[in-house]
N, C-alpha and C positions, 0 to 999 in steps of 0.2 A: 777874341775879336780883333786884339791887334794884327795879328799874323794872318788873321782873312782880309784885313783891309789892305797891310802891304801884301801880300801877294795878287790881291785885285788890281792894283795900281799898276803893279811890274807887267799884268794882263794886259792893262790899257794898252802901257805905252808900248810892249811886244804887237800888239795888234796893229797899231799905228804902224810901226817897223815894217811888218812882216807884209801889211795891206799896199807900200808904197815899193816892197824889193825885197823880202823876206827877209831873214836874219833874227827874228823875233824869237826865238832860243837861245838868241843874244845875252835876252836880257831877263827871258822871265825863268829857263834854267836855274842859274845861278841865285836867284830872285827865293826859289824852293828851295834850295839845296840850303841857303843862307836861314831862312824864317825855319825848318823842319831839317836839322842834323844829324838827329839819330834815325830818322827814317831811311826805310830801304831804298838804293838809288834806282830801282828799276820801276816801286814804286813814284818815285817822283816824277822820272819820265814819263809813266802812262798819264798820270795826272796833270803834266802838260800836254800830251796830247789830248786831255780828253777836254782840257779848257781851249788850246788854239783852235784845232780843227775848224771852229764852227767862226773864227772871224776869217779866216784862211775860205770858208766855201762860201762865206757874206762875199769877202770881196770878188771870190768868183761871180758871182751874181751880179751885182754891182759893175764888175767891169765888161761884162760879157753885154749890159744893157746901152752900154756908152761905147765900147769899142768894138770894130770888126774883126771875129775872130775866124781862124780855119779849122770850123770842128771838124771838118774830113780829117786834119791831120790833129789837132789836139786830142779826140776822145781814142781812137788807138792808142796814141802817146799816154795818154791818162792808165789806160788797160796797162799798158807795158810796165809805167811806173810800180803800176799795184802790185805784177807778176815780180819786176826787179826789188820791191822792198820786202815781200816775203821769202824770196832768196836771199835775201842780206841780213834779213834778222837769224833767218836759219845758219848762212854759214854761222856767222857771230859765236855761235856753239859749238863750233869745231875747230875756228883760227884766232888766233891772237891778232888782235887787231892794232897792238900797240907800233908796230912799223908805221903805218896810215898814220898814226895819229904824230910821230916827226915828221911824215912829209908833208901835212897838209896846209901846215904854216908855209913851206914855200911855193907849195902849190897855188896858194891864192896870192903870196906875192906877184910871183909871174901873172897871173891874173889880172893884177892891180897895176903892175908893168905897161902890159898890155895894152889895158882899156885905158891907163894914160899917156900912152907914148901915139895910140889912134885917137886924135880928138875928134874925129868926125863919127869916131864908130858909136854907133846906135842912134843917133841924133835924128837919122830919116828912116822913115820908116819903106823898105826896099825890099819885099822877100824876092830870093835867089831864087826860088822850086815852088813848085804847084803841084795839085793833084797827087800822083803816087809815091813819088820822089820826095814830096814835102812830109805826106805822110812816113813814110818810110824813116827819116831822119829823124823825123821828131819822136818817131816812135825806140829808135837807137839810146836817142837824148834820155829817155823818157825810164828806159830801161837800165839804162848803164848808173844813171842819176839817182832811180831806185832804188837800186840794189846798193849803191854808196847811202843813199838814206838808212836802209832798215840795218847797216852793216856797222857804219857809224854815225852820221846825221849831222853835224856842225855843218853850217854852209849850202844845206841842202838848195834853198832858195835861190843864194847867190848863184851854183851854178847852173842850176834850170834857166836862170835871166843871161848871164855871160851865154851859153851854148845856144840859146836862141838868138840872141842878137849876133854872134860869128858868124855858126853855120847856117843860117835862115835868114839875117839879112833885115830881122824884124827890127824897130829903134828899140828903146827902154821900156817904153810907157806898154807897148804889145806886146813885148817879149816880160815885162813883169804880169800884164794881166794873162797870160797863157801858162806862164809858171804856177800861178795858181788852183788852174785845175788840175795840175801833176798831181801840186805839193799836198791839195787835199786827197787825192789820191792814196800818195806814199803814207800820209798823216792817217788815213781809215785804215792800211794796212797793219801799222804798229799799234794804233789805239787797239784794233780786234785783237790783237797777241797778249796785249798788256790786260785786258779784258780779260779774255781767255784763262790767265795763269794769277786773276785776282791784284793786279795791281795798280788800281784806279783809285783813286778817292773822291768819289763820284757829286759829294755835297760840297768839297771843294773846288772842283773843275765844275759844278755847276756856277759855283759863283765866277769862277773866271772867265766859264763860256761867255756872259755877259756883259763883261767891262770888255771883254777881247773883241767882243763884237763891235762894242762902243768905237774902240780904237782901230778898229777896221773902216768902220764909216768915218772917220775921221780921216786918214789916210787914205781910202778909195780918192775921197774929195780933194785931198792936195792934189796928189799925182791927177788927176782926171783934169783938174785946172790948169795945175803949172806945165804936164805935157813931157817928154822924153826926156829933156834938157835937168826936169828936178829930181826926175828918179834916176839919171845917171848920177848925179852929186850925190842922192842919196848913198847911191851903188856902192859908189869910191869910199863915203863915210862909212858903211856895213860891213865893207869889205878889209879895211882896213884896221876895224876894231875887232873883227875874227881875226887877222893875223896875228896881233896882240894877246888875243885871246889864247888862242892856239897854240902860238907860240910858246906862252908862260906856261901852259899846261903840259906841254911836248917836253921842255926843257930846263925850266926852273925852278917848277915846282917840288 
């Protein structure tokens, strides 16, 4: 009972995370790996996918009711993601993935560079492209982003949010609520694999479906209140404790 409570909890608050800018394997990862050590790691990732997915396609719902979105170019990008994360769980079985996983800590440095050296970037909401063009892009984002999901996955969210707000022009608040129907996307593609090859623990991710949802309405509601200005803060704080994360895992561990 203890180990279903704390890992519900780590549900919550990943949901919460994950609903205002993603990053919510943050925290509930680690959250499994800690409560279940002798279990298999591939099992544990299916069984975060099979508990976030559903506060991940809550806040799609949620933000898609409050904000205006561009599903001419979102639901291609959604399809692309799908098609990029089942190419990326596939290589995964043929490339060593441990290069990626040194670079990726500097990768979101420059990232976190970036989005702090531009203080205006994301804050209005401006897109650059319409119509074919927008789609087109987003669907690039959507693919390239995928296929970094199902390949390795840390961060996935952060850069669905950064790659909308550069290239498209979107603030935080649209560019997080549009990342989330990738990210459910890229999330149905892993969940079906991990599914597929028995690696779910399905009475556990039911429980977390739940609290995750919880913390997904919770977070829709910050971000929908406070507006671009709190999910860039968020961004910077998400983005900054992957580097961390990353980091220690790439090199000191």
């Amino acid at each position: 009972m203890l180990e279903l409570v704390t890992v519900a909890l780590a549900s919550l608050l990943a949901g919460f995370v994950d609903a205002v800018v993603g990053g919510g394997g943050l925290v509930l990862v680690p959250a499994l790996f800690s409560v279940f050590p002798s279990a298999a790691p591939a099992t544990l990732f299916g069984t975060n996918k099979g508990g976030a997915i559903w506060g991940t396609a809550w806040a799609t719902a949620q933000f898609a009711r409050r904000v205006t979105l561009p599903w001419h170019a979102l639901l291609p990008a959604a399809g692309a993601a799908l098609l990029g994360s089942f190419a990326g769980a596939w290589s995964v079985t043929l490339v060593d993935p441990s290069g990626l996983r040194k670079a990726l800590p500097l990768i979101l440095l420059a990232v976190l560079i970036y989005t702090l050296a531009k203080k205006d970037l994301g804050r209005e909401h401006a897109p650059r492209h319409s119509g074919a063009t927008e789609a087109w892009l987003a669907s690039a984002i959507g693919l390239v982003i995928g296929f970094y999901d199902g390949f390795f996955g840390p961060g996935t969210g952060s850069f669905f949010v950064f790659l909308f707000v550069r290239f498209l022009g979107f603030d935080f608040l649209h560019a997080s609520a549009s990342a989330k129907l990738l990210n459910t996307a890229t999330n149905a593609s892993a969940l079906l694999l991990f599914a597929m090859k028995g690696h779910v623990w399905w009475h556990i991710a039911a429980v977390m479906a739940v609290t995750n949802v919880l913390g997904s309405l919770l977070g829709t509601r910050m971000a929908l209140k406070h507006g671009a200005g709190f999910v860039r803060g968020m961004f910077v704080v998400v983005v900054s404790a992957l580097i961390l994360k990353t980091g220690w895992d790439a090199f000191l561990r």
